[in-house]
C-alpha positions in Angstrom: 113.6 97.3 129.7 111.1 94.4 128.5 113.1 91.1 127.3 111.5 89.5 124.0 112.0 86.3 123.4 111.2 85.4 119.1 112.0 82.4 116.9 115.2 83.3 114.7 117.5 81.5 111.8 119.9 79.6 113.4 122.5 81.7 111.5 121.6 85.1 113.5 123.1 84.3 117.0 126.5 83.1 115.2 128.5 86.5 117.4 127.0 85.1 120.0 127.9 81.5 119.5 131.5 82.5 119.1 131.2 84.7 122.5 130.3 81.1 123.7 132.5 78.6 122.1 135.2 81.4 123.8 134.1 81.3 127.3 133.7 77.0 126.8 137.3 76.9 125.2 136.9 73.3 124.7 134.7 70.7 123.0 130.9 71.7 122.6 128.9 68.6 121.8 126.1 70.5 120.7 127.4 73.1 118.4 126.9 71.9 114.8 123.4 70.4 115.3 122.1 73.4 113.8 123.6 72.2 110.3 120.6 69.6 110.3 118.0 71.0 108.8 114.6 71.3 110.6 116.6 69.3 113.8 116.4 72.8 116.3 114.7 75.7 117.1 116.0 78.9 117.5 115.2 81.7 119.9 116.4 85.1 120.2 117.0 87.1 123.3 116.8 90.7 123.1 116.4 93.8 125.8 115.9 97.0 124.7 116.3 96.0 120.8 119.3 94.9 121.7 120.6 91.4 121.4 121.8 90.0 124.3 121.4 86.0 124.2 119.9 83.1 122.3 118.5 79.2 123.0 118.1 76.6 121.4 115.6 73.6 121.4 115.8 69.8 119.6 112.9 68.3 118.4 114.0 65.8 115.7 116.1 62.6 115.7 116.5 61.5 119.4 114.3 64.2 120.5 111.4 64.2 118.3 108.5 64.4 120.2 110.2 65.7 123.2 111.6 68.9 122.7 114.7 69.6 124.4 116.5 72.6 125.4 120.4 72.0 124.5 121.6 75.6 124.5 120.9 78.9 127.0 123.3 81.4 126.1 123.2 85.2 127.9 125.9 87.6 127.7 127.8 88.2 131.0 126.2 91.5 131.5 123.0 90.7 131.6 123.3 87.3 133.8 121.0 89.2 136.5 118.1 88.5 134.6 119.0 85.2 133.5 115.8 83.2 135.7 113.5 85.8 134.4 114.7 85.2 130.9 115.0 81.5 130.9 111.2 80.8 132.4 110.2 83.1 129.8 112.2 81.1 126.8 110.8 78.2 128.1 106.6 79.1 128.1 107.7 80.4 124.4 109.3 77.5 123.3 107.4 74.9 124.8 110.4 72.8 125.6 109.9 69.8 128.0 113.3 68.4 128.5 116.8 69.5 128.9 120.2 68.4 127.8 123.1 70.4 129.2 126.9 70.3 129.6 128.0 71.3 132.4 131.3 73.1 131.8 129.3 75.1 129.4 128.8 79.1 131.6 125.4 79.8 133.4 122.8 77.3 131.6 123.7 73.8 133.7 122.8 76.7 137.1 119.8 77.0 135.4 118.4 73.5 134.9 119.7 72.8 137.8 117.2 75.0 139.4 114.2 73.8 137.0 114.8 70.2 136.9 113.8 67.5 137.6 114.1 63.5 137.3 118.2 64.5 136.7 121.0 61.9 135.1 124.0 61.8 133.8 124.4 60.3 130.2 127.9 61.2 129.0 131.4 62.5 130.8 133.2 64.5 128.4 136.9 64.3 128.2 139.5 66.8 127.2 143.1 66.3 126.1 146.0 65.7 129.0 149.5 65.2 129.6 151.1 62.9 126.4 151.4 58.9 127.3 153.7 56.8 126.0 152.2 53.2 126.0 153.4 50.5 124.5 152.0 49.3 121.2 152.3 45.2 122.6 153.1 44.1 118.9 150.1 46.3 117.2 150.2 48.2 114.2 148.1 51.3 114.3 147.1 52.1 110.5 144.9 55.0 108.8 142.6 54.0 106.6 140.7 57.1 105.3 142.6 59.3 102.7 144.4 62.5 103.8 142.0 64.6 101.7 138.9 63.6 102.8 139.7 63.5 106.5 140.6 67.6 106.0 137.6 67.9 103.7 135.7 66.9 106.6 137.8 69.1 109.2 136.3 72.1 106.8 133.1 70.9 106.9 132.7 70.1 110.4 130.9 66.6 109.3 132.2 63.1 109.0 135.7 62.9 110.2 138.5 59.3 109.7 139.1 55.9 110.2 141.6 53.9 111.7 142.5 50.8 112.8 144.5 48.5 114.6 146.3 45.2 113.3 147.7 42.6 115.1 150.2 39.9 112.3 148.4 41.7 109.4 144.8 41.3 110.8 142.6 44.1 112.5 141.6 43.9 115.7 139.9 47.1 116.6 138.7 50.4 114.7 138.2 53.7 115.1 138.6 57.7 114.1 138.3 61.1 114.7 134.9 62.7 114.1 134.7 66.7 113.4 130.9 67.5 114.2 131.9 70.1 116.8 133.5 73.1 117.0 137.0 74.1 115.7 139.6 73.0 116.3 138.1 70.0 118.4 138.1 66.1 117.1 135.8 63.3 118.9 137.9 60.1 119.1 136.3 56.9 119.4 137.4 53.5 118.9 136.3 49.4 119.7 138.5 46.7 120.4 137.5 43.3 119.2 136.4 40.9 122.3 139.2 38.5 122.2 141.8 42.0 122.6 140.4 43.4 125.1 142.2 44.0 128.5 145.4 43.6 127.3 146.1 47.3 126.9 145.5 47.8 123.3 142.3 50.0 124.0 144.5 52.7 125.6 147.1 52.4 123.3 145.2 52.7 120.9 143.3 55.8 121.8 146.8 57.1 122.2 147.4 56.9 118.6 144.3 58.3 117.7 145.3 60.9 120.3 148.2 61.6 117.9 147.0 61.3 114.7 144.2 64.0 115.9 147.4 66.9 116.4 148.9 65.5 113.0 145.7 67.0 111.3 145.3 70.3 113.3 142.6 69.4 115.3 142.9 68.8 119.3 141.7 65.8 120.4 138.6 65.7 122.8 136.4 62.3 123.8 133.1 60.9 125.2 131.3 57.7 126.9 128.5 56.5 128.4 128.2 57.6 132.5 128.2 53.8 133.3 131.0 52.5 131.5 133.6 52.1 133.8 135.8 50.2 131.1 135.7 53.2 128.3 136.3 55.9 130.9 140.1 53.7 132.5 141.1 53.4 128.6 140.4 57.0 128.1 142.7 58.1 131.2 145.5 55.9 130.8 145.1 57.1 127.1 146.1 60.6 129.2 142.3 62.1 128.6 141.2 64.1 131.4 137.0 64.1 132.3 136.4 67.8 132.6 132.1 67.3 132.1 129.0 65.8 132.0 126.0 66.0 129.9 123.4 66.3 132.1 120.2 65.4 131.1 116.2 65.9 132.5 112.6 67.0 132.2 111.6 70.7 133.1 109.8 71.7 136.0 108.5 75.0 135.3 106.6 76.6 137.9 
């Protein structure tokens, strides 16, 4: 049977996408892209008439002018043809570039195979075993109401705000952001300069840690490759890395 491979809504691979997030079972830092209107591309996979897969390309924001594969999506049974289907998807789409987490099933094989100048630009955490670090005399406060924080849990956009005080005054900030799938919250935060290295970073991401299971959501994290600093916090913080998002041009043959 002949594949096709056609430009669709976003909204018309959301079985698929759920047959996805499953398989992933953790944070997907690509999934609600496709609420930006006119950021991605979206392409259908079909055999037979029958849907069997879906991609997805990014060609505003960061990737305007480069368009850039983020999703490759085929359903288990019909992985065989996944090389044939993927060089296909890619003279359709045009697509240059690739961005691609690597815990995510099948696609990071692919790039792998039709990449080239490969990096790394983010290691994804997931949650681990529960910390108990001292708070060293700081107060770890909320700052964004309890409604809008769940307002933006059901919208999967935005998230809250926290921060930390130290005799009544803040010395870092952060939050929990909701722009991925359920029931997964990003936590960030920044310690001011003088703070730093004195343990509040992890402590702090600890809290953050907890305040992202007081709102339902299960707490999941990022940083940059290179910084060595972010990714100690985040693991005495009891974050475990679990990915990468690897990043490259295509080299299609």
């Amino acid at each position: 049977m002949d594949l096709r491979i056609e430009r669709i809504p976003p909204a018309a691979t959301l079985p698929l996408r759920v047959r996805l997030r499953e398989e992933v079972n953790r944070q997907i830092v690509h999934d609600s892209i496709h609420r930006r209107e006119g950021w991605t591309q979206t392409y259908g996979i079909s055999l037979g008439g029958d849907s069997v897969g879906f991609a997805s390309v990014a060609v505003a924001g960061p990737w305007t002018h480069r368009p850039t594969v983020i999703e490759f999506y085929l359903l288990p049974s019909h992985r065989q043809r996944a090389f044939e289907a993927f060089e296909q998807f890619l003279r359709v789409s045009g697509a240059t570039h690739f961005e691609a987490q690597t815990n995510e099933p099948l696609y990071p094989t692919l790039v792998l195979a039709y990449g080239r100048e490969l990096f790394t630009e983010k290691i994804i955490f997931e949650d681990g075993p529960a910390t108990a670090l001292p708070s060293g005399g700081a107060t770890f406060r909320r700052v964004t109401p309890p409604e809008e924080i769940h307002a933006a849990i059901e919208r999967r956009q935005g998230g809250g705000e926290w921060i930390l005080e130290m005799d009544g005054s803040p010395i870092g900030k952060g939050g929990i952001l909701f722009h991925y799938n359920r029931p997964y919250g990003d936590v960030y935060m920044e310690i001011e300069k003088p703070y730093r290295r004195r343990g509040f970073g992890s402590y702090f991401v600890q809290e953050l840690r907890r305040a992202c299971f007081d709102v339902g959501a299960i707490p999941a994290a990022r940083c940059n490759a290179d910084n060595v600093a972010s990714r100690r916090t985040l693991q005495r913080a009891g974050f475990l890395p679990v990915a990468t998002m690897l990043c490259g041009a295509i080299n299609l043959p």
